[in-house]
N, C-alpha and C positions, 0 to 999 in steps of 0.2 A: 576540468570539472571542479577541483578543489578549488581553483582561483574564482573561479564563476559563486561557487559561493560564499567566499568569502566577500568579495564584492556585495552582493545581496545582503548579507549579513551588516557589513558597513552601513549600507545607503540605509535598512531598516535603524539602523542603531542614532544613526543622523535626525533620523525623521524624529524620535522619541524624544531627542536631546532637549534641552532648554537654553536658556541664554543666561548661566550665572543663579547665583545661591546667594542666602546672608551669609558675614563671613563670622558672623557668632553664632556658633552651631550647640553650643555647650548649654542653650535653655534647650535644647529638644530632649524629650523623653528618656532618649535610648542612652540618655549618661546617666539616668538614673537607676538606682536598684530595684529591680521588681517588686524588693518588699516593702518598698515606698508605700503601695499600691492597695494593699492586703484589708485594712480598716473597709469595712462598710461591704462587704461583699455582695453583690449582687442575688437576692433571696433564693436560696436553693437548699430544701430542709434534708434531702437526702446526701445531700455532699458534705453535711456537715459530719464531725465523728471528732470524742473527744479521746479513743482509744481505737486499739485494730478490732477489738471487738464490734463497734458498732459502723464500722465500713460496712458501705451498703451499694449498690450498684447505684449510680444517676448518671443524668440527662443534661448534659449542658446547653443551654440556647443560646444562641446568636441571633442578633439583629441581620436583617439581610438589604441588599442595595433595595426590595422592591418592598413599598410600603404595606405594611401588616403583617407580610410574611418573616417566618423565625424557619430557624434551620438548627435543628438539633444533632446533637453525636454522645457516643452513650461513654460513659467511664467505668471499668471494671475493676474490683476490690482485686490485690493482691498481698495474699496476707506474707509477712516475713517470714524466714527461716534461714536453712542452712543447706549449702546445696555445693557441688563439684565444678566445677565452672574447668572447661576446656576438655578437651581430650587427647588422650597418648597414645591412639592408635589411628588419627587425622595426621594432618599437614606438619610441618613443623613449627609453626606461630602459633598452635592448637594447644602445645604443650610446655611446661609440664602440667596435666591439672592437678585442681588445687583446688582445696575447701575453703569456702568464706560465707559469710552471712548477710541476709539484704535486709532492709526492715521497709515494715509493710506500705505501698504507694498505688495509686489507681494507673491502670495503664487504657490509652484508648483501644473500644474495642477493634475499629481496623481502621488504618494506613489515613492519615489526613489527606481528605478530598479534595480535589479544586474548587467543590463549591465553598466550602471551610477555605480554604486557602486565598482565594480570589479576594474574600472579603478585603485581605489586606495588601498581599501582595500585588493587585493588580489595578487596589484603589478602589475597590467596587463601592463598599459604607463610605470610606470617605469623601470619595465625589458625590455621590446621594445626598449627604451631610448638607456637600456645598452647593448644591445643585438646589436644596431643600427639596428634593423628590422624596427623602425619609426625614424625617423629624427624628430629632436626637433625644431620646429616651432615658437617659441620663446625665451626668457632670463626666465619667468615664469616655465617652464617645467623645468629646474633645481634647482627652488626653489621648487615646489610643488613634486619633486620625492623626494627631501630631509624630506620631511616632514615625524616624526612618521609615520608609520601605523600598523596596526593589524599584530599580529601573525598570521600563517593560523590557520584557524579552524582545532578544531579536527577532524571532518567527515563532510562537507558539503552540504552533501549529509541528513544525520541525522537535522541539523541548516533550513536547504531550505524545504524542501518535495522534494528534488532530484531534481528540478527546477530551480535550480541557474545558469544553461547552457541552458536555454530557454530564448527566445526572449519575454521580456514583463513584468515579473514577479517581483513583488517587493521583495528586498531584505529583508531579516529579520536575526532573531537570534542576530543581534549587540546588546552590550549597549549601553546607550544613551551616555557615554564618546568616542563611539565609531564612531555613529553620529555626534556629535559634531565636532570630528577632520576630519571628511567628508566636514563639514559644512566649514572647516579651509581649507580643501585643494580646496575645492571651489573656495574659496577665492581667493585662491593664485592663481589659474589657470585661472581665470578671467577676475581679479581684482575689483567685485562687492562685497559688503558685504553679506553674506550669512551665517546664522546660523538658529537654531531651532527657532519653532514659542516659544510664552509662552501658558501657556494653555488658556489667555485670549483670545489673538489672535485667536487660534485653535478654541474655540467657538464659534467667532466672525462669522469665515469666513465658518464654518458648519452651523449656524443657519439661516445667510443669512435673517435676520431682523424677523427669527419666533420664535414665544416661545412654540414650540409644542413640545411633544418628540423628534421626530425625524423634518430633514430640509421639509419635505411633508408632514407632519400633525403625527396624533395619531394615523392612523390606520397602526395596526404591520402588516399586511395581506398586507401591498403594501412594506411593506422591500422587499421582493425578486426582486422588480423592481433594485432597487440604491445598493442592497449589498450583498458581500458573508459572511455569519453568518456559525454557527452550523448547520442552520435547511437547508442548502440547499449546503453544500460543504462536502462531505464526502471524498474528496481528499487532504484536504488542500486548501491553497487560490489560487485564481484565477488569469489570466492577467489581467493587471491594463487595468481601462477604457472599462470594457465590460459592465457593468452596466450604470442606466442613472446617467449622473452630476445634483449635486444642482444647483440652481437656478445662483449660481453666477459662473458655468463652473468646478466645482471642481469636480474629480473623486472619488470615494471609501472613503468618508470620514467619513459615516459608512461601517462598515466593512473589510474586506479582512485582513489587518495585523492593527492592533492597532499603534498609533504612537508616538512616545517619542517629551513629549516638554521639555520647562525648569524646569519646575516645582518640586522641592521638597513636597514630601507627608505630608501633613499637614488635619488632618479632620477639626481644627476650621479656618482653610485658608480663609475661604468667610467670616467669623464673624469678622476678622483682617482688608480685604480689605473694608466691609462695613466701619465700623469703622476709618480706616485712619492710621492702628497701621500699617501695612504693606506699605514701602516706594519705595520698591523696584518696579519691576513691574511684576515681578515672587516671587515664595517663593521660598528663597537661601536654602541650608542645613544649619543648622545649626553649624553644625561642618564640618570643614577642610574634603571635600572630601577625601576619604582616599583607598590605595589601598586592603586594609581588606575588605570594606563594599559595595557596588555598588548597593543598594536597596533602598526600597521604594521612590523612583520613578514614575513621573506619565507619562501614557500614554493614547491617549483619541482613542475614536472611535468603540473600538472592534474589532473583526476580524475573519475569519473564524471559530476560534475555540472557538468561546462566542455564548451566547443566545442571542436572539432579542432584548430584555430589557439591554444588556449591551454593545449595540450599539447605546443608544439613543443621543442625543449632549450633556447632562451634564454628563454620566458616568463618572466617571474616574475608569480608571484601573491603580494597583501601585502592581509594581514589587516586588517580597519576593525570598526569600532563594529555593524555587522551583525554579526559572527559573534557576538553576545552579546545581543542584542537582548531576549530575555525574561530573560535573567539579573537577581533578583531582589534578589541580594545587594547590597547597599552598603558595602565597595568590592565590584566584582564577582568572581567566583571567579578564583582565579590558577591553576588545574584546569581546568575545563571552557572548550570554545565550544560554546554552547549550539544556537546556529544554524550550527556549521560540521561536519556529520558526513562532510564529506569532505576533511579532513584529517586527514593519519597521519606517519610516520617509518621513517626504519630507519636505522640508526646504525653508524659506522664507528670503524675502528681503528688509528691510524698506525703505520708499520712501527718509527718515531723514538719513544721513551716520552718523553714530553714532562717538562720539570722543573717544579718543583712554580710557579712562576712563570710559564712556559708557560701549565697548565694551568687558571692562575687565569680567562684570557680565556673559556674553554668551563663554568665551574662555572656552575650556578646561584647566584644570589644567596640566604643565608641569610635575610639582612636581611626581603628579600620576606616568603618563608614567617613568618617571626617578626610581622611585622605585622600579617598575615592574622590569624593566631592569636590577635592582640590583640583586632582587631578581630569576628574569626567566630570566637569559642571554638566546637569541637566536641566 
């Protein structure tokens, strides 16, 4: 069975392939700083704020592959403070917790959908572009089609639960290098900064000032209200937003697909931040991102295909050589996890526009993709 689809996996991967790339990759986008990008922002008078007082909910639009049509997705105000981050009476990578501070950032309100996601990663605007089925609406859409993006998936169908062509449903199966340059073409297509939360962040803006297990207390028996788990999705995950939101407007933030932050897998991670030995404001890898290794990894939340207990606001879940197991490639894809279709994203905005130094800690690695390419011309 396993060889059977591996084989399938291959031939699909064949078909998608191309015949060779330019070998100067270094004009493309994705070696540039996001905050290249920021001048001229695409007019949106609620997104603007020149303080956390005047943070205000909006509406980002997107161009879409079908001409006239926009696709919108809402951004929620989170204002800073100070909050407990982990707990002492969870796992033991839970602890020790520890006090720290976030300053104010818009978080989406739920999980980035495939239709949000397609645009880029599956080429949808950009072949429109070239296709001229959509007219390009501003100088941004030249820059943002130029940007890396994903190989197609080997079966999409296999990545999604077949839901990747429905209306609602959060994307999954990316890596989080994969997210991240989602995060970048954001960017570019905007002109708002946009990247992954860290997983302090993600804490933050799930606990919503509680230190219960979950954002509405301890009792597991009220998860079915706020999430799709194991114990109640025998389909796979569900459309974002059918559940109720936390207290501070957030959807599915336990449950449905788990979501990648910045965070490299560290278990004594909380003993460092306590401490002060960690300066950063995520844990970096420790070594040079590399196109060989794309693991451990953190993603917080759970999601349909996790137990109650590992949907609570401190779990973390971190990615291993399983979520790629039929992956046929050599090195394996730095795009897909082939085995993890319940993993997804949704991506924040800090109120601070980060300097170009800042925002080097949240880019994607160029280097990566450039290698890939060496190695999987498509």
């Amino acid at each position: 069975m396993k060889k059977c689809m591996m084989i399938a996996a291959f031939v699909a991967f064949a078909a998608f392939s191309a015949v060779g790339f330019a070998q100067d990759l270094t004009s493309n986008p994705a070696y540039s700083n996001g905050t290249e990008w920021l001048a001229n922002p695409v007019e949106n008078a609620d997104a603007e704020a020149a303080s956390e007082a005047d943070m205000k909910p909006y509406e980002e639009t997107l161009q879409t592959n079908v001409d006239g049509e926009t696709l919108k997705f809402k951004m929620i105000p989170i204002k800073g403070g100070e909050f407990t981050m982990g707990s002492d009476s969870g796992e033991k990578d839970e602890g020790p917790a520890f006090k720290t501070t976030v300053a104010p950032f818009w978080m989406e309100e739920h999980e980035v959908t495939w239709q949000e996601y397609s645009l880029f990663a599956l080429l949808y605007l950009a072949n429109a572009h070239k296709s001229g089925a959509v007219k390009s609406t501003s100088d941004r859409d030249e820059l943002a089609d130029a940007l890396a993006a994903p190989t197609a998936p080997y079966s999409i169908g296999t990545i999604s639960y077949d839901k990747s062509n429905k209306e609602g449903y959060p994307a999954s199966g990316m890596t989080r290098f994969a997210a991240q340059m989602y995060c970048k073409w954001l960017t570019a297509t905007t002109g708002r900064y946009y990247r992954l939360p860290t997983e302090i962040e993600w804490e933050y803006a799930c606990r919503c000032g509680t230190d219960t297990a979950y954002e509405f207390g301890d009792d597991e028996a009220q998860l079915d209200d706020y999430a799709w788990y194991l114990g109640n999705s025998p389909d796979g995950y569900n459309k974002v937003m059918t559940k109720k939101p936390n207290s501070w407007g957030l959807f599915d933030m336990h449950g449905n697909v788990c979501e990648w932050v910045m965070d490299q897998y560290d278990k004594k991670a909380y003993k460092d931040f306590a401490s002060g030995k960690i300066k950063t404001p995520f844990v970096t890898p420790k070594k040079p991102l590399s196109v060989y290794a794309m693991f451990n990894e953190v993603s917080r939340g759970g999601s349909c295909a996790h137990e109650a207990a590992d949907c609570r606001s401190a779990k973390r879940i971190v990615s291993d050589k399983s979520w790629k197991e039929h992956d046929p490639q050599f090195p394996q894809s730095i795009w897909w996890m082939t085995e993890a279709p319940y993993v997804g994203f949704r991506v924040v905005r800090p109120l601070a526009v980060p300097s170009a130094e800042e925002a080097k800690l949240f880019e994607p690695d160029p280097a990566v993709w450039a290698k890939y390419k060496e190695l999987n011309p498509r």
